[in-house]
N, C-alpha and C positions, 0 to 999 in steps of 0.2 A: 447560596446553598448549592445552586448547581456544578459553579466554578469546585467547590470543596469537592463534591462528590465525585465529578472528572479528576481530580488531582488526586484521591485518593484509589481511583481507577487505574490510574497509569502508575502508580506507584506498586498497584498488586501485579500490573503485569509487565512494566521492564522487564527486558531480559531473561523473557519466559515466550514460551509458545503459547500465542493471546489465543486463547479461546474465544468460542461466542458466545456473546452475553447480549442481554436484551437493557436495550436506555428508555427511559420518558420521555417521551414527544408528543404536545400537544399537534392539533390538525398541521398547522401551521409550521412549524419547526421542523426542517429537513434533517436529513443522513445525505453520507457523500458518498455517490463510487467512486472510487478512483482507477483510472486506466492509464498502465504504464507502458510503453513501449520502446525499445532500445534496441539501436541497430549500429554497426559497424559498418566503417569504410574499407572499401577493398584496397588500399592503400599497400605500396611496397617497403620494407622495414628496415629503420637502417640500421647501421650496428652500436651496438649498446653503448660505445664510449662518446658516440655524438650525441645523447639525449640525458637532460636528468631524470633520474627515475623518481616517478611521484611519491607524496605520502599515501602509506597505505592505511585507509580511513578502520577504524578497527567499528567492529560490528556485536560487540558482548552486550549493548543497551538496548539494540536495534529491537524487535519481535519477530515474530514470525505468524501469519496468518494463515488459519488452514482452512484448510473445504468443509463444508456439512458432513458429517457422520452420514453414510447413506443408507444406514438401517434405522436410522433415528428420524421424526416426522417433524422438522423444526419450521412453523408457523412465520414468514416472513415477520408478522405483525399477528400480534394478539389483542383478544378483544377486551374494552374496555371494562373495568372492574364490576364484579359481580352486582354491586348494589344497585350500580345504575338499574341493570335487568328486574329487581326487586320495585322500584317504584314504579313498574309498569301499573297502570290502572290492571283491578282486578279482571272487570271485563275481558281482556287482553286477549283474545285467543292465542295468541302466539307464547310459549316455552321462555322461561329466562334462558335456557340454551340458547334457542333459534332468536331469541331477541341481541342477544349479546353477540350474534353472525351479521347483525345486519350492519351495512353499511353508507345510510341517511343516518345517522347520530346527528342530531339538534344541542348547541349548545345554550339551555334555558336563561333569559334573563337575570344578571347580578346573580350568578353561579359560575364555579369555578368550571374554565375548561377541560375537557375531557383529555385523561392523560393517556395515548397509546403505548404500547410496551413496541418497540420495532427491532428487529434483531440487526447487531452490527457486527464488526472483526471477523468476516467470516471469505473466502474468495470464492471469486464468482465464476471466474475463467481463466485457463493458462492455455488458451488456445489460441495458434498463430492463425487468425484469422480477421475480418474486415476488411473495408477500402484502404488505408491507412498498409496494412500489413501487403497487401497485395501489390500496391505501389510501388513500396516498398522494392519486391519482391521481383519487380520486373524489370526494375535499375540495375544494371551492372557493377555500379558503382556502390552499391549498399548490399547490406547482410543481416535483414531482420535477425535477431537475436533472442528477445525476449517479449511477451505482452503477459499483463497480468492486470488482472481489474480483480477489486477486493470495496467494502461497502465499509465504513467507518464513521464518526462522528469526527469535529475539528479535537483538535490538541491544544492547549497554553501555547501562546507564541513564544513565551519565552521557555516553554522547557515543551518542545514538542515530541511526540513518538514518532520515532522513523520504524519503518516497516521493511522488512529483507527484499531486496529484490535479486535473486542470484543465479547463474545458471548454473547447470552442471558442472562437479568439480571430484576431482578425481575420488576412489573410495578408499584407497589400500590407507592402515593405522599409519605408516611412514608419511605418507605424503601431509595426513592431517596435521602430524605433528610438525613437520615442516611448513605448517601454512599456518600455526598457530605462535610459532616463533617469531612471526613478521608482521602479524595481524595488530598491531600498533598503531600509534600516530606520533609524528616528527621521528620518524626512523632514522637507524644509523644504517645509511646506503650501502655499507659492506656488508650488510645481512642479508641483503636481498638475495634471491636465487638467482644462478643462470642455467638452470636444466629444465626441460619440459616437461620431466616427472614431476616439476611441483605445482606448473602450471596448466592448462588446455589455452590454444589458439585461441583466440576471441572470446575467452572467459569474460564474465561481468561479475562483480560482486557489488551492490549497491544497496543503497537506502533511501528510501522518498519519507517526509512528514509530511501533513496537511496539517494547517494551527490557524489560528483565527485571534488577532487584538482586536483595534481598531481597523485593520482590513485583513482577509483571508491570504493566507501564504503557503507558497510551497518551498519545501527543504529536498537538497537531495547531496548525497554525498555517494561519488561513482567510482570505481578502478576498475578498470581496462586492460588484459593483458592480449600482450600480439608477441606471436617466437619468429624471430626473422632468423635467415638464412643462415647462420652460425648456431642455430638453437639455442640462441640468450631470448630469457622472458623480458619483454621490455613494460615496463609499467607504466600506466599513463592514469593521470584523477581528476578529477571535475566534482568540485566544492562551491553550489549555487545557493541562492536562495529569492526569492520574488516575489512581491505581490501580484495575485492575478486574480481575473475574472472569468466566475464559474462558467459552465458550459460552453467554454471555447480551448482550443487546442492550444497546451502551452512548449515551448520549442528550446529546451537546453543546449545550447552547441559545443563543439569542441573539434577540433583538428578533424582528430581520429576518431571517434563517433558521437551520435544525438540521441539524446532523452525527449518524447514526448509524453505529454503527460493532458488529458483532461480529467477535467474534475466534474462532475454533475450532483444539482442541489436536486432531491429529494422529498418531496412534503410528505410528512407522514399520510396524510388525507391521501395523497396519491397513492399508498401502497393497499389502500384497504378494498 
């Protein structure tokens, strides 16, 4: 029943801007953040007819995950259904309000678990900041780029949600339509641009999924743009995928630049 209800989650928000919504999780059963971070190499660019230019991973299924409304008061976690509060003993001094706040919940023998409502698909941070980013940051040889942490549940391994990961990209109506012309996959390499109005210096456009089968996995689908010295966009991509284990830093490599990525499990009990 739960698997139906995920699958028919993701089906309302493909290729839509996922709002945040609140899941069922008993004490037990986590939520993930995920934290992404993508950095460039200071590498020097050769000219466009020594390199094949990558496919450009198209991004129309992808989502996009946004901040909390900041006049809105959205409750990490809410408290468990009213009735519980209802069979408090009469005695009770305490409110089904102030009972339904509290957080020692007992779950009574041969009854069902207490289900929390936890809020997910919402991001947490896009601030270049941490150990990780400052490292980074003081290597000559790298160009932090991007971090972004966002809180989710797992996806179907087999049909997972990838989530935008993009940096700035130009605004003018001309260039989007030029960047919407190419936004494909298995392209025909004489489409590609070679001017720097279609592209910026160290552009990213990417996608991460988190999905869970038999073991939890992460998906990521990356394009890379660097303008070397003739002003040709040269296009580079990185198409992974992996099993890994939560709470440790996972490391995508590539020539030209690296995907980190950790994942952190979540107990509902912990967020109360």
């Amino acid at each position: 029943m739960k698997k139906l209800v995920l699958y028919s989650l993701l089906l309302f928000v493909t290729g839509t801007v996922l709002a945040q919504n609140y899941i069922k999780r008993t004490a037990e059963e986590p939520v993930y953040d995920v934290e992404v971070i993508v950095f460039g190499r200071n590498l020097a660019q050769p000219a466009i007819e020594t390199i094949q230019q990558a496919t450009i991973y198209s991004q129309e299924d992808a989502a996009e995950v946004g901040f909390l409304p900041t006049d809105e008061a959205w409750p990490i976690i809410k408290s468990p259904p009213e009735e519980l509060a209802e069979k408090q003993p009469a005695s009770d001094n305490t409110t089904a309000e102030s009972s339904s706040d509290q957080s020692d919940w007992q779950v009574p023998l041969n009854e069902e678990p207490v289900n929390h409502e936890v809020l997910v698909w919402y991001l947490k941070s896009q601030q270049m900041i941490g150990p990780v980013i400052n490292l980074l940051d003081k290597n000559p040889k790298y160009k932090p780029l991007i971090r972004q942490v966002w809180r989710q549940p797992t996806t179907p391994f087999r049909q997972p949600l990838y989530v935008k990961i993009n940096s700035q990209q130009p605004e003018s109506s001309e260039n989007q339509e030029s960047l919407d012309l190419v936004e494909f996959e298995d392209s025909d390499f004489s489409t590609y641009p070679n001017e720097q109005s279609d592209f910026n210096d160290f552009q990213i456009n990417g996608q991460v999924a988190l999905s869970e089968g038999r073991f939890t996995h992460l998906h990521i689908k990356f394009n890379y743009y660097r303008i070397n010295e003739y002003n040709d966009v040269l296009i580079y991509g990185s198409k992974q995928q992996r099993q890994i284990k939560l709470n440790q830093w996972q490391y995508f490599d590539h020539p030209q630049f690296g995907v980190l990525i950790k994942v952190t499990a979540i107990k509902a009990e912990e967020l109360l």
